[in-house]
MDAnalysis code that builds the backbone (N, CA, C; Angstrom):
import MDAnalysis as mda
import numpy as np

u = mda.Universe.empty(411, n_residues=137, atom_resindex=np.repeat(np.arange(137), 3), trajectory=True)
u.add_TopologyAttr("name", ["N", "CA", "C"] * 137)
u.add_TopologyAttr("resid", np.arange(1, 138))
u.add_TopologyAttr("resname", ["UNK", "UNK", "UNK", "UNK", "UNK", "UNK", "UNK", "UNK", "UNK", "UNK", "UNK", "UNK", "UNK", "UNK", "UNK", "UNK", "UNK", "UNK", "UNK", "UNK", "UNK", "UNK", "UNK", "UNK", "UNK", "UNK", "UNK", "UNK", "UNK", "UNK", "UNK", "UNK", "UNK", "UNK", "UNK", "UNK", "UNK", "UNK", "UNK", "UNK", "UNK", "UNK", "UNK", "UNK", "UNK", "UNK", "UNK", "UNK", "UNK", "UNK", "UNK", "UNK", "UNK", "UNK", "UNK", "UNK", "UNK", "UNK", "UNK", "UNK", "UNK", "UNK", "UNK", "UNK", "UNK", "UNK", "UNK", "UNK", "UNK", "UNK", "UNK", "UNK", "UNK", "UNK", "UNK", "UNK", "UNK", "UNK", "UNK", "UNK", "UNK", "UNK", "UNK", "UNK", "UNK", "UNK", "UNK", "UNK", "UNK", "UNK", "UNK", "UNK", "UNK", "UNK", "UNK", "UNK", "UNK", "UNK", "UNK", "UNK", "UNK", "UNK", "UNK", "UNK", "UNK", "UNK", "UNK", "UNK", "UNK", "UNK", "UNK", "UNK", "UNK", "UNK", "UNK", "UNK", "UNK", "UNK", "UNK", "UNK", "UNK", "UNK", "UNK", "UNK", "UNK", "UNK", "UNK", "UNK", "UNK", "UNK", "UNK", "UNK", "UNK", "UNK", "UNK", "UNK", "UNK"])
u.atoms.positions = np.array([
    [-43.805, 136.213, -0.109],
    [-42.888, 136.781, -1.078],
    [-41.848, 135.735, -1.486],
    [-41.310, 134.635, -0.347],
    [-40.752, 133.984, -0.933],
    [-41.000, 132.745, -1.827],
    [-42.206, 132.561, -1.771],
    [-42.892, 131.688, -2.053],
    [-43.398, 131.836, -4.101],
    [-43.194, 133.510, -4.064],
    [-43.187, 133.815, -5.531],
    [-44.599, 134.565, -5.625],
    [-45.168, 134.618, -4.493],
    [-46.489, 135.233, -4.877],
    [-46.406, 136.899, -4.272],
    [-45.848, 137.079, -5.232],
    [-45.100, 138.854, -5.121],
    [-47.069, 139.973, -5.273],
    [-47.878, 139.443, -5.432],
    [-49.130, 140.233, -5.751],
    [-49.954, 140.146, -4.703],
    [-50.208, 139.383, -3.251],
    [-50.165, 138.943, -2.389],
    [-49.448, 139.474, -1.050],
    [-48.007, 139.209, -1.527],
    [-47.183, 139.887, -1.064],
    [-47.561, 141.303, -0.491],
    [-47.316, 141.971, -1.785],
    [-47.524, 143.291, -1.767],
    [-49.165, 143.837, -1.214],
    [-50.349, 142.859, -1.389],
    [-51.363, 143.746, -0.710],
    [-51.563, 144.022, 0.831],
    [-50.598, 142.494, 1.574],
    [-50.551, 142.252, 2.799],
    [-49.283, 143.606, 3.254],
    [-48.352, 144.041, 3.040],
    [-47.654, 144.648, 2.825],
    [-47.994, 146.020, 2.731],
    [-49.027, 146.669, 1.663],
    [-49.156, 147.636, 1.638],
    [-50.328, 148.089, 2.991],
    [-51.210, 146.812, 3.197],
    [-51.663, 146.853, 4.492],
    [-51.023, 147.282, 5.487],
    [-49.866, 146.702, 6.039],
    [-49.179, 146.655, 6.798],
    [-48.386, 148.785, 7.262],
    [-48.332, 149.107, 6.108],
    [-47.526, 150.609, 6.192],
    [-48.525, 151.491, 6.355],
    [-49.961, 151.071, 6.359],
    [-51.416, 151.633, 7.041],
    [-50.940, 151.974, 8.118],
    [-51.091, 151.082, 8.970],
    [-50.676, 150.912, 10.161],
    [-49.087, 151.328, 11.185],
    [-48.139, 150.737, 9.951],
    [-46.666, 150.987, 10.415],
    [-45.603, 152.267, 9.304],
    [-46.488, 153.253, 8.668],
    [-45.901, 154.051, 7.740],
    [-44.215, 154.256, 7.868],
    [-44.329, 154.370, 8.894],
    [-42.315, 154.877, 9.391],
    [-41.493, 153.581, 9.084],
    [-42.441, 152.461, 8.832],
    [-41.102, 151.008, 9.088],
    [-41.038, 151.210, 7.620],
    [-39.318, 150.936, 7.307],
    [-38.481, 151.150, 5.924],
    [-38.169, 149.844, 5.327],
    [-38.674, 148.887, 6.314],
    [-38.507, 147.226, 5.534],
    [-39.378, 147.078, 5.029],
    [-40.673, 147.346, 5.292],
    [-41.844, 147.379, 4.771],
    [-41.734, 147.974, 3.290],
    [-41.337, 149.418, 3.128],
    [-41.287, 149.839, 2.411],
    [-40.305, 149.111, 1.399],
    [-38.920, 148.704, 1.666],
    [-38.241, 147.599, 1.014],
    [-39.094, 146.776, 0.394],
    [-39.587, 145.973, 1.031],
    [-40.298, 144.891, 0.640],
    [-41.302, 145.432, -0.106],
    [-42.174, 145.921, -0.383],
    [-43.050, 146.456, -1.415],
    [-42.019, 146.911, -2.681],
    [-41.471, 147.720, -2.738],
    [-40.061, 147.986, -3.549],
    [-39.672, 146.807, -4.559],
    [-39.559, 145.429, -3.675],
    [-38.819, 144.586, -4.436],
    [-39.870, 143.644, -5.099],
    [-40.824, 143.577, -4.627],
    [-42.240, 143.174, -4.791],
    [-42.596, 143.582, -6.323],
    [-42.481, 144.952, -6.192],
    [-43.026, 145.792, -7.569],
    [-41.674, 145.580, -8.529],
    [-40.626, 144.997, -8.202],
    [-39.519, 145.029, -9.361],
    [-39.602, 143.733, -9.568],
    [-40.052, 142.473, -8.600],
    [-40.188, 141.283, -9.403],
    [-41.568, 141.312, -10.123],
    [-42.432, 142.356, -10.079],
    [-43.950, 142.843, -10.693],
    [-43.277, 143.192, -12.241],
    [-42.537, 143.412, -12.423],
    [-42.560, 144.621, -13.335],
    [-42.433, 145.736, -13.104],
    [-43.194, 146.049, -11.921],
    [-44.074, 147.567, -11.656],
    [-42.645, 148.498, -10.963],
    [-42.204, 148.638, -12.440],
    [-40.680, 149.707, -11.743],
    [-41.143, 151.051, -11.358],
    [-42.099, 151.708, -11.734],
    [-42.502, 153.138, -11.337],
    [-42.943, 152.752, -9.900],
    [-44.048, 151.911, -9.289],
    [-44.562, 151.465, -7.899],
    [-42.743, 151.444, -6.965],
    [-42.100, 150.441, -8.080],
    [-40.862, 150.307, -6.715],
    [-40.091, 151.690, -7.020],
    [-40.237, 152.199, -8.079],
    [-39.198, 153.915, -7.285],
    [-39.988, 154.635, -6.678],
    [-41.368, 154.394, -5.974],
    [-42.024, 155.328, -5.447],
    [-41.921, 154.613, -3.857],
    [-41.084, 153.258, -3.943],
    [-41.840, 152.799, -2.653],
    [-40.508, 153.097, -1.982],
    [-39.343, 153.185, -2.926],
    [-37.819, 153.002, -2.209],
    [-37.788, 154.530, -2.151],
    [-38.691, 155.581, -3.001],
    [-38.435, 157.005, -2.699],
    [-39.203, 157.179, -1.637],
    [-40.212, 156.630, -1.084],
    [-41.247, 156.663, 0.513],
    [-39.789, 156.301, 1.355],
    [-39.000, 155.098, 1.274],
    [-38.168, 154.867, 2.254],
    [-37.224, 155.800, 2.348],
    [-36.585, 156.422, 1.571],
    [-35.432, 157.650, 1.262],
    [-35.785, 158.943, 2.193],
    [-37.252, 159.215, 1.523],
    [-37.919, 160.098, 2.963],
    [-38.024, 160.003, 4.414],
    [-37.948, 158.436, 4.348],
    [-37.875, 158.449, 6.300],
    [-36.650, 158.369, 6.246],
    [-35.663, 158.063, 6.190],
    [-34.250, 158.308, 5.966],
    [-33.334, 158.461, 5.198],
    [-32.474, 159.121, 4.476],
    [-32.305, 159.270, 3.648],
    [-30.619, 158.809, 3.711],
    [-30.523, 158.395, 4.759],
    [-28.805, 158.204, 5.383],
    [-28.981, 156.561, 5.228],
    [-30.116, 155.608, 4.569],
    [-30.086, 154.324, 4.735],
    [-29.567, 153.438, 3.167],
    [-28.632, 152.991, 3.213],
    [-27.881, 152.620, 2.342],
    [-28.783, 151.733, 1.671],
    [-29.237, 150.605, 2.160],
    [-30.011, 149.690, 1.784],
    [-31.389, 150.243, 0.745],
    [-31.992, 151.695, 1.111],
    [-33.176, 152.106, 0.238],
    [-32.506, 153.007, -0.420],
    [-31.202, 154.023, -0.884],
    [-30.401, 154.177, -1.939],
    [-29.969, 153.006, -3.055],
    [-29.821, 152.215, -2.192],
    [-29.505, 150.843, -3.124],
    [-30.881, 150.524, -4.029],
    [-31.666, 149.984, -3.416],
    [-33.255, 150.057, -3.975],
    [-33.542, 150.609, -5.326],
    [-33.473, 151.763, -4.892],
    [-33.975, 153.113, -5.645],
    [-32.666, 153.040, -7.295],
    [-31.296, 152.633, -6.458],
    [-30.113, 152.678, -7.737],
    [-30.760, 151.493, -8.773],
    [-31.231, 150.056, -8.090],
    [-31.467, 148.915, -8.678],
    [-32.416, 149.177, -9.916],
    [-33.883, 150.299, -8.873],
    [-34.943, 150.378, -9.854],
    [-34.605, 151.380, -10.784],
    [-33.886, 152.369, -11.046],
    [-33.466, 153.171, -11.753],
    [-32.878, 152.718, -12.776],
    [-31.961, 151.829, -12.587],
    [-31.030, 150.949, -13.668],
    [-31.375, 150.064, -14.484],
    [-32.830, 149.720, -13.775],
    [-34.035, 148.656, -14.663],
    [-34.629, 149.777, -15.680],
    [-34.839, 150.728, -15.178],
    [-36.102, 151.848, -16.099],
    [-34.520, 152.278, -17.032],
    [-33.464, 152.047, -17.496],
    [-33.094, 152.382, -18.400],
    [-31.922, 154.097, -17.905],
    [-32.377, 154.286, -16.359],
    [-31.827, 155.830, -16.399],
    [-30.423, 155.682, -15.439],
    [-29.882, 155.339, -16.459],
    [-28.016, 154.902, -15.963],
    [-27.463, 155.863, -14.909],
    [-27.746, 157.101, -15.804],
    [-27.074, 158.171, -15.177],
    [-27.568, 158.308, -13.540],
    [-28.260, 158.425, -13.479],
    [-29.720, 158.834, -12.160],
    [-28.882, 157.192, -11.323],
    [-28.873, 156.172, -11.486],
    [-28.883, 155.483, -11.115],
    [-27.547, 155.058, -10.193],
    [-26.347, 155.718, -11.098],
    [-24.878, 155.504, -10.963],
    [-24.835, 156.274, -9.795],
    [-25.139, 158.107, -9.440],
    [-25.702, 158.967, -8.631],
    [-25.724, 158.079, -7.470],
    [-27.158, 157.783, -7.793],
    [-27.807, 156.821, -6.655],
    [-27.103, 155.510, -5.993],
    [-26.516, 155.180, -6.848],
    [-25.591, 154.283, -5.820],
    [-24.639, 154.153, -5.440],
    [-23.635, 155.665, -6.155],
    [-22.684, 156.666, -5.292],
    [-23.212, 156.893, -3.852],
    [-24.273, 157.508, -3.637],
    [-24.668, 157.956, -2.337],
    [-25.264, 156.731, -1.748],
    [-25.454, 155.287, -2.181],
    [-25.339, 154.284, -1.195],
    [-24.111, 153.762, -0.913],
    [-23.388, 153.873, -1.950],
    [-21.816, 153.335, -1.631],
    [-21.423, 154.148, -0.219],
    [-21.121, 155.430, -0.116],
    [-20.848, 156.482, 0.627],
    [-21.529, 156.191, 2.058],
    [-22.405, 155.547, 2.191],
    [-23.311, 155.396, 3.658],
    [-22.505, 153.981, 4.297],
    [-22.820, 154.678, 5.178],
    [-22.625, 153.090, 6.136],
    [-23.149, 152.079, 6.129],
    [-22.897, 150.788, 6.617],
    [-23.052, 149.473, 5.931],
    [-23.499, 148.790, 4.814],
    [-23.766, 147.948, 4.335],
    [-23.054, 146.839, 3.148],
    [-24.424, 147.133, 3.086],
    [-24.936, 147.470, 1.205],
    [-25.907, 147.263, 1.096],
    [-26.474, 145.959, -0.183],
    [-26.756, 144.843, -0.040],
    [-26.966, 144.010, -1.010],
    [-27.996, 145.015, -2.070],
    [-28.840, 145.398, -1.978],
    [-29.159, 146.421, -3.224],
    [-28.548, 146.984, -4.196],
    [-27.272, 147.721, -3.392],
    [-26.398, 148.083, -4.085],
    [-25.551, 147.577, -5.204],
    [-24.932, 146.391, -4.177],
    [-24.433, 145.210, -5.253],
    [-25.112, 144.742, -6.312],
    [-26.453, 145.068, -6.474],
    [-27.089, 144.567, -7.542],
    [-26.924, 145.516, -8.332],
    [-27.358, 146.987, -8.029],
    [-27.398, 148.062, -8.926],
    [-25.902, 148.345, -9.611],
    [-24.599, 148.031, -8.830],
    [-23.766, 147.703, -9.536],
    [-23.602, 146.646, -10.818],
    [-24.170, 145.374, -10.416],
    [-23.971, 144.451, -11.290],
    [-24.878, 144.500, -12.401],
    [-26.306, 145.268, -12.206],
    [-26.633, 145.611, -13.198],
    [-26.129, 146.440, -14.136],
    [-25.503, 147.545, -13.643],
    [-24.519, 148.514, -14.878],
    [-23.697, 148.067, -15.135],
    [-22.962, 147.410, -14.512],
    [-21.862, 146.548, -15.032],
    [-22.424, 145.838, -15.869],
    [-23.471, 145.126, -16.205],
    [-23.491, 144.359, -17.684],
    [-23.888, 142.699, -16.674],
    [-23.399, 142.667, -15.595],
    [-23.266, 140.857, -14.938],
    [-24.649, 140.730, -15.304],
    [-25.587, 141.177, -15.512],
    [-27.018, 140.365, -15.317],
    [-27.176, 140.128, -16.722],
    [-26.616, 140.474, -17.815],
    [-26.738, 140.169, -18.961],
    [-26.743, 138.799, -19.500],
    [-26.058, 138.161, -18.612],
    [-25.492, 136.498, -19.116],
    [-25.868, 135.912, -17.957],
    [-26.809, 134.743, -18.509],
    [-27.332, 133.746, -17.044],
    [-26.548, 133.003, -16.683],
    [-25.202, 132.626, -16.797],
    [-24.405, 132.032, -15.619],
    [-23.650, 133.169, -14.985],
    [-23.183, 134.581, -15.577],
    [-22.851, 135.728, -14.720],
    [-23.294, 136.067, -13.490],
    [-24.860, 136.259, -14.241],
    [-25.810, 136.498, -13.338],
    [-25.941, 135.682, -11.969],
    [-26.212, 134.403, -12.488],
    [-25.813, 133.223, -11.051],
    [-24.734, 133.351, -10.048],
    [-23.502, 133.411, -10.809],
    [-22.497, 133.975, -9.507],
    [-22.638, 135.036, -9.488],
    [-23.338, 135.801, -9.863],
    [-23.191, 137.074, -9.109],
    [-24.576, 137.269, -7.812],
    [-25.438, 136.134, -8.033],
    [-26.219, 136.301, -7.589],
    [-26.017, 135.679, -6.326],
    [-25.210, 134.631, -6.190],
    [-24.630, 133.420, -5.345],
    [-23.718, 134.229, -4.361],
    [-23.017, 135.425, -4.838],
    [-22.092, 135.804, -4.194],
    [-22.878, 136.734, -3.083],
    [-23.758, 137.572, -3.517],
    [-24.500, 138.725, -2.971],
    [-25.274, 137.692, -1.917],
    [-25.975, 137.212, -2.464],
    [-26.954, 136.385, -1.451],
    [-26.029, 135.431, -0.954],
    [-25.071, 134.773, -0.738],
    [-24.694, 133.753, -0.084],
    [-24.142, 134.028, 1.208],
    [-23.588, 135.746, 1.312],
    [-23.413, 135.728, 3.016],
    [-24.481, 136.534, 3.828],
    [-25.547, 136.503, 3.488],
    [-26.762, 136.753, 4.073],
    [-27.504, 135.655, 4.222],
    [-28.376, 135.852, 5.495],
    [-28.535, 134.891, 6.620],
    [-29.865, 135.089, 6.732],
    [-30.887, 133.534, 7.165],
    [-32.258, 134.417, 7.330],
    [-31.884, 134.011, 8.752],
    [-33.365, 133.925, 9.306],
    [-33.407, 133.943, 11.232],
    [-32.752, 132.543, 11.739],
    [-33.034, 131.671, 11.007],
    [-32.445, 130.201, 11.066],
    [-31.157, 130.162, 10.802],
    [-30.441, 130.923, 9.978],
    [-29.209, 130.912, 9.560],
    [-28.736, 130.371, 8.506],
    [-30.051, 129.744, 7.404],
    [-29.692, 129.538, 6.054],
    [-29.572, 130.548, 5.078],
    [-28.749, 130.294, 4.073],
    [-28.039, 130.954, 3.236],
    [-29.777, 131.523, 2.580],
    [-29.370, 133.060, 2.050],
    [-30.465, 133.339, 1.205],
    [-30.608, 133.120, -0.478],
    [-29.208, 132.851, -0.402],
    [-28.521, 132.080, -2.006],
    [-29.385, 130.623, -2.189],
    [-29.339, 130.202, -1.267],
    [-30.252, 128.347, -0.748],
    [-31.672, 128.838, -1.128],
    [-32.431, 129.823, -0.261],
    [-33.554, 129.753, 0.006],
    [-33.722, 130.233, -1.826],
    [-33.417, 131.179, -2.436],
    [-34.079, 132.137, -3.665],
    [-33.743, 131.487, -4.356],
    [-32.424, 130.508, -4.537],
    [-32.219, 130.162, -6.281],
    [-32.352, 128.522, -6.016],
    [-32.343, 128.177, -5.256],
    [-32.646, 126.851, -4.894],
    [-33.695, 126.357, -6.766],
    [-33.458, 125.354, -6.773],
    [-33.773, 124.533, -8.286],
    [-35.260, 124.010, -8.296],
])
């Protein structure tokens, strides 16, 4: 997935929730898979699979606000990331689904710091920035 091969991604992935249906990263990750696809109906079905195993998880409210706000349905979306705001911990999803209604993704240097900001204090297992790893040149 990071590599850009989001079609790949997603078959190893959808493999994977065969086997592990209850794991909600999984389901994430297919989610974001289908929104760098295009495939916004696949990711509100994959972040609405995660909502069902929990529905108290900020991170797949966020999801679900992001893909909503792509398909055009503001309203549904604002909702939706009311009730991720409202949950416990920080959800980078969220921040997007904000910055998408807000207009920041409209303009590609907006977009960059806004993208720099969200991803820059998230960490992978090594401890590099995920701002480094995704927008890297």
């Amino acid at each position: 997935m990071l590599n850009g091969n989001f079609a790949e991604a997603q078959m190893v992935l959808h493999r994977a929730v065969q086997f592990m249906p209850g794991h909600i990263g999984t389901w994430h990750a297919i989610g974001w898979c289908a929104i760098f696809m295009r495939d916004l109906a696949a990711a509100q079905l994959a972040f609405e699979e995660a909502i069902s195993l929990d529905r108290n998880f900020a991170e797949s409210q966020g999801g679900l606000a992001v893909t909503l706000a792509l398909r055009g349905q503001a309203q549904s979306a604002r909702e939706t990331l009311r009730r991720a705001e409202g949950l416990p911990g920080r959800s980078v999803s969220a921040d997007y689904a904000a910055a998408i209604l807000g207009g920041e993704t409209q303009d590609a240097e907006r977009f960059e710091k806004m993208a720099r900001r969200i991803l820059g204090a998230q960490r992978d297992a090594e401890g590099r920035s995920l701002a480094d790893l995704i927008l890297r040149p």
